[in-house]
C-alpha positions in Angstrom: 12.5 -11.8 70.4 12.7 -8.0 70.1 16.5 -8.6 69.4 15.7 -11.0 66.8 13.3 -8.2 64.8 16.0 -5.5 65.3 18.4 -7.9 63.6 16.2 -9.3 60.5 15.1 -5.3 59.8 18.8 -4.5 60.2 19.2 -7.8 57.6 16.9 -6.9 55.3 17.8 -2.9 55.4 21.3 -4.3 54.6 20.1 -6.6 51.6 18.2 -3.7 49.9 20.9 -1.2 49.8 23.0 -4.3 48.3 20.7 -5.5 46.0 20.3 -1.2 44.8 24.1 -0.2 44.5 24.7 -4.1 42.1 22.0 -3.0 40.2 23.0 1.1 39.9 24.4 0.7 36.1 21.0 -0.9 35.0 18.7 1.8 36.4 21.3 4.2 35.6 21.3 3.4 31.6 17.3 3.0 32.0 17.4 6.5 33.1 19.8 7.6 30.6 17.6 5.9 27.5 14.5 8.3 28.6 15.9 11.3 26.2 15.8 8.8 23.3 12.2 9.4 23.3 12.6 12.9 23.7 15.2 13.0 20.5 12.7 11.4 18.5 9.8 14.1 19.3 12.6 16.9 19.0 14.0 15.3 15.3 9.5 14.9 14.4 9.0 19.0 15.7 12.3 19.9 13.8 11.7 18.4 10.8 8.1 19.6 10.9 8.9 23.0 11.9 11.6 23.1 8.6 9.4 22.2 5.8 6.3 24.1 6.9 8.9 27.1 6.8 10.4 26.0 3.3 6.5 25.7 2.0 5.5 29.1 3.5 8.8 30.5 1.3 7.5 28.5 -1.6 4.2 30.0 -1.6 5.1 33.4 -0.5 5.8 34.8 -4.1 2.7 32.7 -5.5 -0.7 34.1 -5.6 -2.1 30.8 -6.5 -1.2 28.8 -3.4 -3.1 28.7 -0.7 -0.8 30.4 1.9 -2.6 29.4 5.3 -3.2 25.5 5.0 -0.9 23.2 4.2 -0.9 18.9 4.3 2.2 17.6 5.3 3.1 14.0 5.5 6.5 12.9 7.1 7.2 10.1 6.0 10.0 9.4 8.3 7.1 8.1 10.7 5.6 4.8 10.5 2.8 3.7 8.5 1.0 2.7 11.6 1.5 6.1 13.3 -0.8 9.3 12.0 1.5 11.5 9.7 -0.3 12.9 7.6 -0.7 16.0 8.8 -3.2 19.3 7.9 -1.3 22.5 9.1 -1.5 25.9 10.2 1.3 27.9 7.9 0.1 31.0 10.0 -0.3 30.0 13.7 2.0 27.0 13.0 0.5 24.3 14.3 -0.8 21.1 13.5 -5.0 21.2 12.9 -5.7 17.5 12.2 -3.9 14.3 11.4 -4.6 11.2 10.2 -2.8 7.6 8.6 -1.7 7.6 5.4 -0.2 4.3 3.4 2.9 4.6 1.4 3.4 2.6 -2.0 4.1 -1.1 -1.9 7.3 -0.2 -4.0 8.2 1.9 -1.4 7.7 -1.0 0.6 9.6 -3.5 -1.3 12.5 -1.3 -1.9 13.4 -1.0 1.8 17.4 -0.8 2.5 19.1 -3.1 5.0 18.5 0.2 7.3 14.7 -0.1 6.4 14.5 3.6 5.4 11.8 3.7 2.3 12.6 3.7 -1.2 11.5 6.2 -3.2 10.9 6.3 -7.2 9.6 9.2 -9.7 9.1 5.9 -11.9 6.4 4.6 -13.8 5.4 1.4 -12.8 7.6 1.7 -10.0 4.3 1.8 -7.3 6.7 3.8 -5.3 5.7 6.9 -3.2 7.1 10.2 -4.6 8.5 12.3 -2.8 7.8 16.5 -3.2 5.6 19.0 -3.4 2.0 18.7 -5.3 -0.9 20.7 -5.9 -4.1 19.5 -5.6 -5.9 19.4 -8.7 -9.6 18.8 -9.9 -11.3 15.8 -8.1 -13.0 12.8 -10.3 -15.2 9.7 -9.2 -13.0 6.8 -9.9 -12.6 3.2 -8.4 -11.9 4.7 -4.7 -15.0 7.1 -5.7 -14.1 10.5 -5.2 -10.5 11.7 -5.7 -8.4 14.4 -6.3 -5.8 14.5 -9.3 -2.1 15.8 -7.9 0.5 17.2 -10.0 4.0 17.2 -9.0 6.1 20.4 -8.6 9.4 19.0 -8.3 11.8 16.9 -10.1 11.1 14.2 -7.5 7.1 13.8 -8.5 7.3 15.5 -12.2 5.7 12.2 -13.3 2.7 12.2 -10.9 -0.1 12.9 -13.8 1.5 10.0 -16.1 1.4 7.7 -13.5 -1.8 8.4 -11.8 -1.3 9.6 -8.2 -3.8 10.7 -6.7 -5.1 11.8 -3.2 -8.0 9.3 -2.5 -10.0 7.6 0.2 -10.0 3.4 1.1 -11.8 1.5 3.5 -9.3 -1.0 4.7 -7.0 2.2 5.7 -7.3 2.2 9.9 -9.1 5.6 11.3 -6.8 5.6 14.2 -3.2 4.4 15.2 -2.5 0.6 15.4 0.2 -1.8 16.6 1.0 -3.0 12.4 1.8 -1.5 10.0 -1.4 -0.4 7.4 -2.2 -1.6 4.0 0.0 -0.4 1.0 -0.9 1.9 -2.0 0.1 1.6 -5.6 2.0 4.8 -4.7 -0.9 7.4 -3.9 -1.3 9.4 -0.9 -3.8 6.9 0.4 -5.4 7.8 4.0 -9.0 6.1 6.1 -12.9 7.7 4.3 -13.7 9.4 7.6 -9.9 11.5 7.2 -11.0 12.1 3.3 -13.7 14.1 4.5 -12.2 16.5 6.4 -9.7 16.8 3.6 -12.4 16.8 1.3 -13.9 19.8 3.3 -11.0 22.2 3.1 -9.7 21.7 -0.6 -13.4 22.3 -1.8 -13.9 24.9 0.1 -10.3 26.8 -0.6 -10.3 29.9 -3.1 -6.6 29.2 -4.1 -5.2 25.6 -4.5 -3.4 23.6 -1.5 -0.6 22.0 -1.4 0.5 18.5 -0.3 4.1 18.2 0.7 5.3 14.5 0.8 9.2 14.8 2.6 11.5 11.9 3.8 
């Protein structure tokens, strides 16, 4: 009987190693996939890192600009994933961050890659892309919002076509499996994330910035 148990170990011992050395190439390219995750955090920090540096150039010659805070929105990222982003241009870091929708002509546009499409356009309900300052804030149909004008070529019709920075209830407060609700091309993010944007751009001396980049 002891024969038979040092025979079925030596079996199964046999059958394990096997079963591992067929199966090497599929743990091996499991293993080899981790770093995609890791490329995609490096290509977020890198492309974060890069236009928080080009703003801080932007504003360094421009007494107006508020030269410390700074929202960025990368919209590389998913509408389903927080990038909107309020950062640090002097510790450079990232202070808050929240969901933001895109423009359902954005949406529409898609290529067969998916990337967005984006439109300067009137009519176009596209998100712009660009640089914007944050104007005077008005009670409209989202109640309280905050006119943006565009700085670049890119967003030079944002007055004309009414883009603003406001508030909506059916935008998610946190992160979520689907994709969120679409704008008619404003920076649209979730009432509780308003306020704290809300906070900072009333209480700023100089005006901020919002940086929409692709």
């Amino acid at each position: 009987m002891k024969k038979i148990i040092q025979y079925f170990s030596l079996f199964v011992l046999l059958f394990s190693l096997l079963f591992l050395f067929s199966n090497w190439n599929k743990f091996k390219n499991i293993t080899e996939k981790t770093p995609i995750n890791n490329k995609k955090s490096l290509d977020f920090d890198n492309r974060l890192s890069i236009e928080a540096n080009n703003i801080k150039n932007f504003v360094k010659s421009k007494k107006d600009y508020n030269d410390e805070i700074v929202f960025l929105v990368d919209m590389k990222i998913a509408s389903n994933k927080n990038r909107f982003f309020i950062y640090d241009l002097k510790e450079d870091k990232i202070i808050d961050k929240g969901l933001v929708a895109h423009g359902s002509g954005s949406e529409k546009g898609r290529n067969n890659k998916g990337e967005l499409y984006f439109s300067n356009e009137n009519n176009s309900l596209c998100t712009s892309l660009g640089k914007y300052e944050i104007k005077n804030s008005y009670n409209g149909d989202f109640g309280k919002a905050y006119r943006l004008k565009g700085l670049d070529k890119t967003n030079s019709n944002a007055i004309i076509r009414f883009i603003v920075l406001h508030k909506y209830e059916d935008v998610p407060e946190k992160e979520q499996f689907d994709p969120i609700c679409l704008s008619w091309g404003c920076p649209m993010v979730n009432e509780i994330f308003f306020q704290k944007l809300e906070k900072i751009i009333d209480n700023s001396n100089k005006t901020i910035l919002l940086y929409i980049y692709y």
